[in-house]
C-alpha positions as a printed NumPy array, in Angstrom:
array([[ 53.261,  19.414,  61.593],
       [ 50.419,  21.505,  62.84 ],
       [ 50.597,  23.171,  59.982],
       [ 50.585,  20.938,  57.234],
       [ 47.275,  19.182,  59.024],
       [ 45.544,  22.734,  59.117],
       [ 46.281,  22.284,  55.033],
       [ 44.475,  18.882,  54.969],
       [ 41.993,  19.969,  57.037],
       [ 40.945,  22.945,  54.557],
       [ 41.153,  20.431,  51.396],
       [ 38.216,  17.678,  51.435],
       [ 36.628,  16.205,  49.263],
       [ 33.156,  17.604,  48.131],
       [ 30.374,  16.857,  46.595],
       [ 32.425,  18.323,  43.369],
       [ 34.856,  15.847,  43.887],
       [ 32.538,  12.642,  44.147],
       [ 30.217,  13.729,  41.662],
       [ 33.454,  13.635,  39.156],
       [ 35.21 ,  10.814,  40.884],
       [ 31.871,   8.667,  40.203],
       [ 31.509,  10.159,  36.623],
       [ 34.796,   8.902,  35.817],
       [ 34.075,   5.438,  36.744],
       [ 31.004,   5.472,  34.392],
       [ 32.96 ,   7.104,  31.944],
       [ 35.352,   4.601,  31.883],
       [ 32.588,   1.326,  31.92 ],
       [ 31.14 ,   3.38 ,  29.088],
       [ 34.427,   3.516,  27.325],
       [ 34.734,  -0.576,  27.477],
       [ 31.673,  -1.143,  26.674],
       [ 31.521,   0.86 ,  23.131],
       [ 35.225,  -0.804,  22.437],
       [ 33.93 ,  -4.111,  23.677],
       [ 30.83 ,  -3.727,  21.078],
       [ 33.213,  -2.315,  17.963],
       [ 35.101,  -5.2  ,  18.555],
       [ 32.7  ,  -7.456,  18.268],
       [ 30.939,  -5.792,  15.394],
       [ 34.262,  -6.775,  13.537],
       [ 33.239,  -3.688,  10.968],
       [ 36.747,  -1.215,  11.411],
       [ 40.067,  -1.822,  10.632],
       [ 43.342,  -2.928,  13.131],
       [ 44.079,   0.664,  12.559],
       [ 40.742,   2.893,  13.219],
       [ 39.983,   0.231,  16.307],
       [ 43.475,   1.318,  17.775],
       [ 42.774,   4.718,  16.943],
       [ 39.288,   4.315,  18.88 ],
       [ 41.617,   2.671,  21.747],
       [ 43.971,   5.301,  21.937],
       [ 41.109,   8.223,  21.961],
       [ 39.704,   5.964,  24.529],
       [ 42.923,   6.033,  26.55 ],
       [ 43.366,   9.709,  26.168],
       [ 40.269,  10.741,  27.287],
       [ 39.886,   8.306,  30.185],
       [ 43.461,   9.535,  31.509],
       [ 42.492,  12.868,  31.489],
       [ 39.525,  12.366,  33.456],
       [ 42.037,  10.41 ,  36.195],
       [ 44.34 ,  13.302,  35.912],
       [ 41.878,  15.785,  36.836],
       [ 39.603,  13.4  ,  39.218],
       [ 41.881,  11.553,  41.352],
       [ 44.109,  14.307,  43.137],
       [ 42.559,  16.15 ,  45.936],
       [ 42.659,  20.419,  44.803],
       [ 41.517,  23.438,  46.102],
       [ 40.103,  24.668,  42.688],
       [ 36.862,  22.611,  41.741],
       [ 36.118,  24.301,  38.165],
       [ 38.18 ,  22.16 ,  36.497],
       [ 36.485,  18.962,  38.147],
       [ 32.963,  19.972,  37.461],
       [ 33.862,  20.73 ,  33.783],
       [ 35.632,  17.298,  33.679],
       [ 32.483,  16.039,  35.18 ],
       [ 29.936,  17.567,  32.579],
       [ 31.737,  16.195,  29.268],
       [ 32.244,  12.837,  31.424],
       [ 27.822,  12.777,  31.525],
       [ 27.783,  14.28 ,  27.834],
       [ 30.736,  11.504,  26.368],
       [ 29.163,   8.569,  28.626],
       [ 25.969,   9.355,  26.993],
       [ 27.519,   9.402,  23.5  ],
       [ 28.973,   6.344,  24.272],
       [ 25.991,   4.663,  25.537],
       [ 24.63 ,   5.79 ,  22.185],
       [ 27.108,   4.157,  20.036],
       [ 26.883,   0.926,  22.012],
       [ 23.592,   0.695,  21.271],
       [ 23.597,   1.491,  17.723],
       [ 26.849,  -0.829,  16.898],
       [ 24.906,  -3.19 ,  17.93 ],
       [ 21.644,  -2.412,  16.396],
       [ 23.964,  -2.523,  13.308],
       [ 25.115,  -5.99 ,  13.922],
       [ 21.575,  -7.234,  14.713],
       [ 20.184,  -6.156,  11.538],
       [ 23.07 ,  -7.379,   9.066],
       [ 22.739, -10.839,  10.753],
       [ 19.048, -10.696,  10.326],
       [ 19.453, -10.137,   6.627],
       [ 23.103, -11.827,   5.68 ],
       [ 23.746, -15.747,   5.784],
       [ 21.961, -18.431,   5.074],
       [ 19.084, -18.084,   3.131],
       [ 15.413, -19.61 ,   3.806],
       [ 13.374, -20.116,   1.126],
       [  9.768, -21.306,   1.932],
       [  7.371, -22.702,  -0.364],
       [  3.478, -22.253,   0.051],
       [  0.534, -24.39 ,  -0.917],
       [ -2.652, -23.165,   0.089],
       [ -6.289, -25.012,   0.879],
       [ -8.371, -22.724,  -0.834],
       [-12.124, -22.232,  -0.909],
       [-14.902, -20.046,  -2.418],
       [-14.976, -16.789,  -1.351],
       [-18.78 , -17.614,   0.283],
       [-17.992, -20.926,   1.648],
       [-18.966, -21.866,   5.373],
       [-15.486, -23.547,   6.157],
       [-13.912, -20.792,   8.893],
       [-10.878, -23.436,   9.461],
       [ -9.196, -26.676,   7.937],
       [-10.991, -28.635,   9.908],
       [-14.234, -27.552,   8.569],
       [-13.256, -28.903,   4.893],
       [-13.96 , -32.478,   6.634],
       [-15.58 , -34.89 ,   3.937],
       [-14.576, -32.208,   1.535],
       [-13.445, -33.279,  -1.937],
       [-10.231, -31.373,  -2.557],
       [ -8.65 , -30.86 ,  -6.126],
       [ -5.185, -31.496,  -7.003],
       [ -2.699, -31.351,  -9.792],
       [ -1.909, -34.506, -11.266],
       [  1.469, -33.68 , -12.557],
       [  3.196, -30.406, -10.648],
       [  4.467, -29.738,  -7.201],
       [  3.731, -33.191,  -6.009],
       [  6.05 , -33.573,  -2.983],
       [  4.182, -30.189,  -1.614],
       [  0.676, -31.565,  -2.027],
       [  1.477, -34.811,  -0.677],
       [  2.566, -33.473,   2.064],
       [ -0.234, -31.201,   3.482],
       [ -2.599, -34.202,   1.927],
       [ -0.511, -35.783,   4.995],
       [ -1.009, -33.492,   7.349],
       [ -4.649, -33.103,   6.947],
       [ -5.02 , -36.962,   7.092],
       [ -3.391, -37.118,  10.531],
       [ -6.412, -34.626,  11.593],
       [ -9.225, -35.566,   9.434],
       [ -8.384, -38.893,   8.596],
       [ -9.38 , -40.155,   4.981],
       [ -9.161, -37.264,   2.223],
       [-10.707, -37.46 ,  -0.853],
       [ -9.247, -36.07 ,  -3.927],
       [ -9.961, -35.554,  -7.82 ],
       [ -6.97 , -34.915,  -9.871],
       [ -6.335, -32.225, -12.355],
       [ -4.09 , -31.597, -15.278],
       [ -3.746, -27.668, -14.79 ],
       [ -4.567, -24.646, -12.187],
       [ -7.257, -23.767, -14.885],
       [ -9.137, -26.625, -14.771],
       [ -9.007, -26.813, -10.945],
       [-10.604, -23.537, -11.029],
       [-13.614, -24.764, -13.332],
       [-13.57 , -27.356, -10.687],
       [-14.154, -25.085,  -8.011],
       [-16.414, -22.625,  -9.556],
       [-18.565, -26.298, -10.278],
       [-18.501, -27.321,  -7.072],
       [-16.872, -30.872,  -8.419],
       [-14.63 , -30.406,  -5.705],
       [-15.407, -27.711,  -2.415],
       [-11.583, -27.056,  -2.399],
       [ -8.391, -27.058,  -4.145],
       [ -4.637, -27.401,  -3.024],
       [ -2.452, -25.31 ,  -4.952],
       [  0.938, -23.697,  -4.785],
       [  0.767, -19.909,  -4.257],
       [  3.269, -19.572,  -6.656],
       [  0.597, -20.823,  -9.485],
       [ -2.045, -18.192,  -9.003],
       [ -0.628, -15.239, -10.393],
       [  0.087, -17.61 , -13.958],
       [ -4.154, -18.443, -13.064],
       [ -5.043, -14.513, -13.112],
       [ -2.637, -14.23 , -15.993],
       [ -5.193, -15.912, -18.169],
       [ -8.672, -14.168, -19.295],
       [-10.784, -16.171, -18.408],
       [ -9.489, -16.312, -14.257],
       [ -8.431, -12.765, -13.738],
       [-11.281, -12.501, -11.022],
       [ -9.976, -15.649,  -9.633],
       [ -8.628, -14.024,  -5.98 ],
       [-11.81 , -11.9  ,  -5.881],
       [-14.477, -15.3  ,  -6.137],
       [-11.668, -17.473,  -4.224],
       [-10.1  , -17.044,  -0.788],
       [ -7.373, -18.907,   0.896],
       [ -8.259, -20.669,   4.372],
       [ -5.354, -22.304,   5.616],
       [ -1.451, -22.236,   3.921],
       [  1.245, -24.813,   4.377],
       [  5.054, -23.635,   4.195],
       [  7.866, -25.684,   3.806],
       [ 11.242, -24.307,   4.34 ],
       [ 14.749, -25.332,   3.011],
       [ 17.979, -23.647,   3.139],
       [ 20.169, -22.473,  -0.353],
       [ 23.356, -23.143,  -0.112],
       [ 25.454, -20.843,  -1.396],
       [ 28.35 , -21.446,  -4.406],
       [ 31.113, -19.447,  -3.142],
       [ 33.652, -18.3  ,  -5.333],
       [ 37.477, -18.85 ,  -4.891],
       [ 39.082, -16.334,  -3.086],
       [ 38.198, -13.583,  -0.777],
       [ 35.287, -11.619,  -1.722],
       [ 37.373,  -8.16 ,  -1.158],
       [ 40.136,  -9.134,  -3.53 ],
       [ 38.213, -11.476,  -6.356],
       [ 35.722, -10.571,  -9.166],
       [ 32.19 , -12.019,  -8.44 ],
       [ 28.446, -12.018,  -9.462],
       [ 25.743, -11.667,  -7.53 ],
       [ 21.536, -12.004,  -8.494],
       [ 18.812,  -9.213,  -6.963],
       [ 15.797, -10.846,  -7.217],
       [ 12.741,  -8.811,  -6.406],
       [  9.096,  -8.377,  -6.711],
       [  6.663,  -5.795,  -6.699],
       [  3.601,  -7.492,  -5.314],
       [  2.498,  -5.461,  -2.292],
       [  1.648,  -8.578,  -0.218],
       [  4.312, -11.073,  -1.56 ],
       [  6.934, -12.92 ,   1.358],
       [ 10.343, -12.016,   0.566],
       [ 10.974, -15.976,   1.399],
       [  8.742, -17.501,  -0.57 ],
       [  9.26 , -19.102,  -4.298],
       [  7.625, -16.42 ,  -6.544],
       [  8.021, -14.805,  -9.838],
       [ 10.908, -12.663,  -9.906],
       [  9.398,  -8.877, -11.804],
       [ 13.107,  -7.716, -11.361],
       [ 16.094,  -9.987, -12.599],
       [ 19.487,  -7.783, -12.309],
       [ 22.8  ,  -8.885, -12.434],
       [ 25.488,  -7.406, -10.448],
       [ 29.078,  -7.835, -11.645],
       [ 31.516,  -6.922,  -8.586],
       [ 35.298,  -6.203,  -9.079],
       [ 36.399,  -5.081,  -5.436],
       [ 39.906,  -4.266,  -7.08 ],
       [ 38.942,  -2.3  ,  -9.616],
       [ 35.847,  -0.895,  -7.252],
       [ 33.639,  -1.507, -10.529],
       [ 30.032,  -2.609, -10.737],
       [ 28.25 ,  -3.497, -13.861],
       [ 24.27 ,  -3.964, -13.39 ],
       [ 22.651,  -6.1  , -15.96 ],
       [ 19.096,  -6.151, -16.466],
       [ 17.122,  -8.741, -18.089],
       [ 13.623,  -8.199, -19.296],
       [ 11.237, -10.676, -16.642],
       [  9.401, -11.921, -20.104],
       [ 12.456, -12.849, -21.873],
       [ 11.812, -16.358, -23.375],
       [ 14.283, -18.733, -22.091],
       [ 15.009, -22.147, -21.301],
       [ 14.33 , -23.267, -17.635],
       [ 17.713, -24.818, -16.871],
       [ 15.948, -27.778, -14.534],
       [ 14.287, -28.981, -17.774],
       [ 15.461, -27.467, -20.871],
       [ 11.592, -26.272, -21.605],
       [ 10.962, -22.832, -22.56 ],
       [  9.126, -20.153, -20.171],
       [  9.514, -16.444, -18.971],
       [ 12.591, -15.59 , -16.973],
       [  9.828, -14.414, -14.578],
       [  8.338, -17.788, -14.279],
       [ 11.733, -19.411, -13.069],
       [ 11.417, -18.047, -10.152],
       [  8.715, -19.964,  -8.996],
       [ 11.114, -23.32 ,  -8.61 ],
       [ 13.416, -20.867,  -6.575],
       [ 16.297, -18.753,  -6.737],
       [ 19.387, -21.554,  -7.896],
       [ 16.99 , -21.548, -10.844],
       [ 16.664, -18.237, -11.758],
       [ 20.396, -17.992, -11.161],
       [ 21.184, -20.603, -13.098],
       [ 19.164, -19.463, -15.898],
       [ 20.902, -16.236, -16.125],
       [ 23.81 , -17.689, -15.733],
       [ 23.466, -19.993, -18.973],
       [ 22.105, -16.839, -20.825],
       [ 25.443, -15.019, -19.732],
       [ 27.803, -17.602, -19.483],
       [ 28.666, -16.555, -16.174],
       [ 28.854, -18.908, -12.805],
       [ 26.873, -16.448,  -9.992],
       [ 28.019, -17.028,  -6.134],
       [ 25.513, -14.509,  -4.15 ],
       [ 21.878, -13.808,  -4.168],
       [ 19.953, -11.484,  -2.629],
       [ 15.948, -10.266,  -2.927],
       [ 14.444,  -7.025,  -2.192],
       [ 10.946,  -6.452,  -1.646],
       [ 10.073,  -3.474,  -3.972],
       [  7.15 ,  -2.308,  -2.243],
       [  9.897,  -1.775,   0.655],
       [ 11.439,   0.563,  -1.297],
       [  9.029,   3.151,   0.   ],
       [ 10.921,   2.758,   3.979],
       [ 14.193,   1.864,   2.119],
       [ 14.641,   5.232,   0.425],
       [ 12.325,   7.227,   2.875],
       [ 15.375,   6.312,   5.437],
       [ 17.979,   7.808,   3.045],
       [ 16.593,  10.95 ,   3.058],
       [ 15.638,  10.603,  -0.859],
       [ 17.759,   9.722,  -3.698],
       [ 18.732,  11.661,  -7.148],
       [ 17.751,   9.708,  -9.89 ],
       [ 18.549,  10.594, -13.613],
       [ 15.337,   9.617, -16.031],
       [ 15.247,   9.079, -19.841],
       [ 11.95 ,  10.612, -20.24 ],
       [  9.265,  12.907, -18.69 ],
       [  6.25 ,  10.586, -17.729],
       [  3.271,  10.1  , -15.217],
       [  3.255,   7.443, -13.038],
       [  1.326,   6.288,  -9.503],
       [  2.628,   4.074,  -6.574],
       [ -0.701,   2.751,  -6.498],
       [ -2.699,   2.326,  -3.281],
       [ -0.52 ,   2.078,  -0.829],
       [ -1.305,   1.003,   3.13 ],
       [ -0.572,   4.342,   4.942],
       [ -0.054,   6.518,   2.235],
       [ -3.164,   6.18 ,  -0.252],
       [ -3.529,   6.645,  -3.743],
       [ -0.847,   9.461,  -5.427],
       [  0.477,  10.003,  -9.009],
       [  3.542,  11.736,  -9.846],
       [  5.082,  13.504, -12.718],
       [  8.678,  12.783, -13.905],
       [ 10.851,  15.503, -15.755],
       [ 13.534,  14.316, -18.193],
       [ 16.675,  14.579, -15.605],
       [ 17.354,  14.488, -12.345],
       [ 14.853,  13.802,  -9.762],
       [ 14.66 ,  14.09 ,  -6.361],
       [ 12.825,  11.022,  -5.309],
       [ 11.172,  10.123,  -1.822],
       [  9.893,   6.412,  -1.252],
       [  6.598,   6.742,  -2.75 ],
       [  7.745,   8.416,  -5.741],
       [ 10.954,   5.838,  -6.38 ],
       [  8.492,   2.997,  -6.064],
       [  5.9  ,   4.801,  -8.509],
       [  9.418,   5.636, -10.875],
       [ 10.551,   1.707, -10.345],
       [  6.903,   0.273, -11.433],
       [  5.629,   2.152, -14.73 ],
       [  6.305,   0.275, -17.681],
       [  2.92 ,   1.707, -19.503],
       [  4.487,   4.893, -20.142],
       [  7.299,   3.818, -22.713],
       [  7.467,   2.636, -25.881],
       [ 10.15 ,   0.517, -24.694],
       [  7.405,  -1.152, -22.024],
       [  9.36 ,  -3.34 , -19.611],
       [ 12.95 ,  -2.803, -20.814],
       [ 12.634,   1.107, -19.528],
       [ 11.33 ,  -0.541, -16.282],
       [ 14.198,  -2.568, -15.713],
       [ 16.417,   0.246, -16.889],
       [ 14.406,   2.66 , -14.654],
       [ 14.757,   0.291, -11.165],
       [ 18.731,  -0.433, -12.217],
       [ 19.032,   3.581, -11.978],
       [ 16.674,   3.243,  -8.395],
       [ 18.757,   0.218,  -6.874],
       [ 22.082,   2.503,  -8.452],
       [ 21.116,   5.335,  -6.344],
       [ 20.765,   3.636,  -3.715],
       [ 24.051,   1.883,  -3.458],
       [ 25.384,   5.237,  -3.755],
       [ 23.413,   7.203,  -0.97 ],
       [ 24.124,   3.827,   1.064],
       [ 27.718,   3.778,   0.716],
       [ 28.222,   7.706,   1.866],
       [ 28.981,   9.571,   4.799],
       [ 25.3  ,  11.621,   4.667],
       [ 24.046,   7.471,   5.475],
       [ 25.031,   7.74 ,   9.182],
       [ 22.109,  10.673,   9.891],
       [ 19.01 ,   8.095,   9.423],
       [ 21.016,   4.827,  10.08 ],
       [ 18.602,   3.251,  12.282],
       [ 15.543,   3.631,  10.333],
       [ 17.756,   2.196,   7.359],
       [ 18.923,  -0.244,   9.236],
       [ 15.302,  -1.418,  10.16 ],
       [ 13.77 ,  -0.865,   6.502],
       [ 16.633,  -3.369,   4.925],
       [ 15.725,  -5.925,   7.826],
       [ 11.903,  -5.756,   7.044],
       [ 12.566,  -5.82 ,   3.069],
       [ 15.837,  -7.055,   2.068],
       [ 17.742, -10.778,   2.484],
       [ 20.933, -11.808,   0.827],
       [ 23.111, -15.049,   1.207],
       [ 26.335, -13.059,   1.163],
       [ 27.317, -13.914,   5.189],
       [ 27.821, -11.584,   8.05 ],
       [ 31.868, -11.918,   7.873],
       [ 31.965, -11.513,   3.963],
       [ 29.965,  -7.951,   4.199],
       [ 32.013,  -6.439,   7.4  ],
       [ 35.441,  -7.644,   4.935],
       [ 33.971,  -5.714,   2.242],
       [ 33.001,  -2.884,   5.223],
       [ 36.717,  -3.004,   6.071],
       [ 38.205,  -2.565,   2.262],
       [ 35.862,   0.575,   2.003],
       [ 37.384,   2.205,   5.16 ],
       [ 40.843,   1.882,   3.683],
       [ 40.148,   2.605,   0.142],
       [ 37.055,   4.613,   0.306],
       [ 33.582,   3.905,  -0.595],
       [ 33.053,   5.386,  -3.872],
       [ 32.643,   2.717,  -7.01 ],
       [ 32.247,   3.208, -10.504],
       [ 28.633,   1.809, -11.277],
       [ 27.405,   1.205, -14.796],
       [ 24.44 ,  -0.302, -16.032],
       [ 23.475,  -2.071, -19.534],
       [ 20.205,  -4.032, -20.054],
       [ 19.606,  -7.051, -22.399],
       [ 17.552,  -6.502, -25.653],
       [ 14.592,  -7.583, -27.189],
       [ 15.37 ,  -9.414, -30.55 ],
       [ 13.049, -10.587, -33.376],
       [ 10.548, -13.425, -33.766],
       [  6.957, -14.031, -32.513],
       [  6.049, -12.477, -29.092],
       [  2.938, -15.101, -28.176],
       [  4.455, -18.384, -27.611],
       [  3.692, -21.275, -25.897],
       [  5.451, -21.241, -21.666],
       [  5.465, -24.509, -19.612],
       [  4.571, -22.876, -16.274],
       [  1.26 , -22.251, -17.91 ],
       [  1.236, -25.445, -19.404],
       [  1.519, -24.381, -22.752],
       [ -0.804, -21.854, -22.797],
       [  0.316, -19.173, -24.854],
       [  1.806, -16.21 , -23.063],
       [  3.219, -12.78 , -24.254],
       [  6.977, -13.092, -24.214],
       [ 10.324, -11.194, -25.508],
       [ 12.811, -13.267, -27.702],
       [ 15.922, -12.615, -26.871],
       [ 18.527, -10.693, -28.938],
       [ 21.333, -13.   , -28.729],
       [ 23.878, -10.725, -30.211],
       [ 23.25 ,  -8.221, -27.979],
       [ 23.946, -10.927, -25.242],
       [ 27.106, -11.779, -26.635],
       [ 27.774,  -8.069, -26.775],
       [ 26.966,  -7.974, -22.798],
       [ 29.153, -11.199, -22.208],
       [ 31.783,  -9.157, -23.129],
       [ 31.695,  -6.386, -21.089],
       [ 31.132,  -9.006, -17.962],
       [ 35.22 , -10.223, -19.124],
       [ 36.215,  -6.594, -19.194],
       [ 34.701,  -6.165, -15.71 ],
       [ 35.827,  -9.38 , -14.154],
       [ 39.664,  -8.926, -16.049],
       [ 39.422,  -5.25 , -14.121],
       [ 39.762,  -3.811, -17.728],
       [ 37.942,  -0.582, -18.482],
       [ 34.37 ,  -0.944, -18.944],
       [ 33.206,   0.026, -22.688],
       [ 29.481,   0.099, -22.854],
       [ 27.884,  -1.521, -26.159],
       [ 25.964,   2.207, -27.617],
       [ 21.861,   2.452, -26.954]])
C-alpha cells in the first residue's frame, strides 16, 4: 500500500499534461465546428462527409488515447500537443473558408435583381449641385418610351418640389437639342438610352457636355423558368450576358456586348457555347420590331433570352451576367489562364483604374493570359477581318478557359480572392442548392467536361438598316445567316439527346 502511493506520488500531472489535456479540448471544438460548417455548406457527398467524420473520429481518439491517462513519459504528449495547435489551426482555417465559400455563392446564386435607372440630367456647367436645385426647372421627357419609369420619379420629385413642369419629346435626340437649347434646363432619361444617344454622330460628345445629378432605380425580381428535372441529371440552357463598359452595374438593364449560349448536358458532361454576334438584326420578341441583339438588352434579360431563344428554337431556364471589366480580378485570382488564339494581333485593355494604359501582343497559339491581358484579348474586334464575330469567338475561348481553370484542383490555391472577384463581378439565377447538386455530381464523377464552342454567322443583305431602339434611325447591323442557324439548331439536339457533338466546319 505504501508502495503503490510512493508510485502516485512520483506520477502528476504537469504542465505537459494540461497543456495537451486543454489542446485536446480545442482540438475537438475545432473538429465540430469545421464538420458543423461542411455540413451546412451542403457542397460534399454522404460519402466524403463520412469520410471527413471518420478522420475526425480518428484523430480526436488519438488525442484522448494519448491525453487522458496519467504516464511517466511526456514526449509523446507534447508531440500530441503540437499537431493538436497545428490541426486546430487548420481547422479554424477551413471553417472560415467553407464559409467564406457559402457567403459568396449566396451572394451571387438565386434570385436575380434587376434595377432599372432613369437619370435627371443637366449640363455639364449648370449651377444645380442637387435635385432640389432643378426647382421651377422645365424638365424634358419622352413622349412615347419608358413611361412607367418617368412617371414615377416625375412623382417623386412632385412630393418634394411640388408642381413639375415638363415638355415632351419624341426621341433621346431631340431631348438633347433640347438641352443644348436650353428649351428645357433638364431631361429625364433612362440610362439605358444614352449609349444608343452617343451611338449617333451628331451626340457622341453627349456625356462630355452633359452630366447626371441625381438617378432613380427601380428594382424587380426575374423569375426564373426552371426546367423539368434535376439540373444534375437533365439537359439545360443557360444565357451569359455581359458587358464591357468599365462603369456599367451588373444589375442594371443595359446592352448586352456579349450574348453566349451555354448548352449543359450533366450526363454526358458536355457543353456547347454559342455565340451570337451583339449586332445581329433580329426581332425583339416583346414587339416583333427589328433591332440589334445588343439593344434587347435594354428591356432586360427575359428579353434577350427570349430572343435567342426564338433565333434557336430553344426554351433557356438560367441566366447569368458577368461584368467583363471584372475579368481583370476574375482571372488575376486563377493564377492566369491558357488561351488558344486564331491569329497574332495587338490589342490594349484600355485605361484601366489601377493599372493604366498597356497594349499587348498576341501570337497565333497558346497564350498565357493574366487579367489585363484576357480583358485586352476579350475586347479587340478592330484587329480582324471578321470584326465582332472573332470577338465573340475570342471571349467564348476566355469564358472556356475559365470554366476549365475553375473546375480544377490548381483552383483551391487562390480560392478566396476568386471567391471575392465572382462576388464583385458575376450574378446568376441558378440557386444556391442547384450549384452545390452540380458541386456534388463533380465529386463523384469528376470535374472535367467536354467544352465546344460554335458561333452564329453573318449572312447576306444590307448592313445599315433601320433599329427601333433608335427609333428608326439607321444603325450598322449583321443579317443573320439563317442556314447557318439551322445548322447550329442541330448541334443544340445532338447536345441535349447526349449524342456526340459534330461541329458544322469554319
Amino acid at each position: 500500500m505504501e508502495k503503490t502511493n510512493r508510485y502516485n506520488r512520483r506520477i502528476r500531472r504537469t504542465k505537459v499534461d494540461w497543456f495537451g489535456i486543454i489542446m485536446m479540448f480545442v482540438l475537438l471544438v475545432c473538429s465540430l465546428a469545421i464538420f458543423a460548417r461542411l455540413m451546412g455548406t451542403q457542397m460534399l457527398t454522404t460519402t466524403n462527409l463520412v469520410l471527413v467524420m471518420v478522420a475526425l473520429l480518428v484523430i480526436n481518439g488519438l488525442h484522448i488515447f494519448v491525453q487522458l491517462p496519467l504516464r511517466r513519459n511526456k514526449v509523446g504528449k507534447l508531440i500530441c500537443g503540437v499537431l493538436a495547435v497545428v490541426l486546430s489551426g487548420v481547422m479554424i482555417y477551413g471553417t472560415v473558408a467553407a464559409g467564406a465559400v457559402q457567403d459568396a455563392l449566396s451572394k451571387i446564386s438565386g434570385i436575380m435583381i434587376e434595377k432599372q435607372v432613369t437619370a435627371v440630367i443637366v449640363m455639364k456647367e449648370d449651377d444645380a449641385a442637387e435635385l432640389g436645385d432643378t426647382k421651377g426647372y422645365r424638365f424634358g421627357v419622352l413622349s412615347n418610351r419608358d413611361q412607367a419609369n418617368t412617371q414615377q420619379i416625375l412623382s417623386a420629385m412632385k412630393e418634394g418640389m411640388g408642381e413639375i413642369k415638363t415638355a415632351e419629346y419624341e426621341t433621346p435626340a431631340a431631348m438633347a437639342d433640347a438641352l443644348y437649347d436650353d428649351e428645357v434646363q433638364a431631361i429625364i432619361l433612362n440610362e439605358g438610352y444614352i449609349p444608343l444617344l452617343t451611338e449617333q454622330e451628331n451626340y457622341k460628345d453627349f456625356s462630355d457636355r452633359t452630366r447626371i445629378l441625381y438617378e432613380y432605380v427601380t428594382e424587380h425580381e426575374i423569375t426564373p423558368v426552371k426546367p423539368s428535372g434535376t439540373i444534375t441529371k437533365n439537359p439545360f440552357m443557360v444565357y451569359c450576358s455581359g458587358s464591357d463598359e468599365r462603369d456599367s452595374d451588373i444589375n442594371a438593364k443595359s446592352r448586352s456586348d456579349v450574348n453566349i449560349l451555354a448548352v449543359v448536358n450533366p450526363k454526358t458532361r458536355q457543353i456547347l457555347l454559342i455565340n451570337t454576334p451583339r449586332d445581329y438584326y433580329l426581332p425583339l420578341a416583346f414587339n416583333g420590331e427589328l433591332d440589334k441583339l445588343t439593344h434587347a438588352g435594354m428591356y432586360g434579360v427575359q428579353e434577350s433570352m427570349a430572343v435567342l431563344d426564338n433565333l434557336y428554337g430553344t426554351k433557356t431556364s438560367y441566366y447569368g451576367r458577368i461584368n467583363f471589366w471584372g475579368l481583370i480580378d476574375i482571372v488575376d485570382a486563377l493564377g492566369g489562364i491558357d488561351v488558344y488564339s486564331d491569329y497574332a494581333f495587338d490589342a490594349a485593355a484600355g485605361d484601366v483604374e489601377g493599372y493604366g494604359y498597356r497594349s499587348f501582343s498576341f501570337s497565333e497559339g497558346w497564350n498565357h493570359l493574366e487579367g489585363q491581358e484576357a480583358l485586352a484579348f476579350s475586347r479587340e474586334r478592330y484587329a480582324f477581318s471578321d470584326g465582332d464575330n472573332q470577338r465573340g469567338r475570342n471571349q467564348m475561348k476566355v469564358i472556356q478557359a475559365i470554366i476549365e481553370k475553375a473546375t480544377s484542383p490548381s483552383v483551391l490555391a487562390n480560392y478566396q480572392d476568386l471567391l471575392k472577384a465572382l462576388s464583385d463581378n458575376f450574378i446568376t439565377n441558378i440557386s444556391y442548392d442547384q450549384i452545390s447538386d452540380l458541386v456534388k455530381m463533380m465529386q463523384k464523377d469528376g470535374f472535367s467536361w467536354n467544352i465546344q464552342s460554335v458561333s452564329a454567322r453573318e449572312g447576306y443583305g444590307d448592313n445599315m438598316q433601320p433599329c427601333y431602339s433608335s427609333y428608326g434611325q439607321m444603325l450598322y447591323v449583321m443579317p443573320p445567316d439563317y442556314d447557318y442557324i439551322n445548322t447550329i439548331r442541330g448541334v443544340i439536339t445532338q447536345v441535349m439527346n447526349g449524342e456526340e457533338i459534330v461541329l458544322p466546319a469554319e
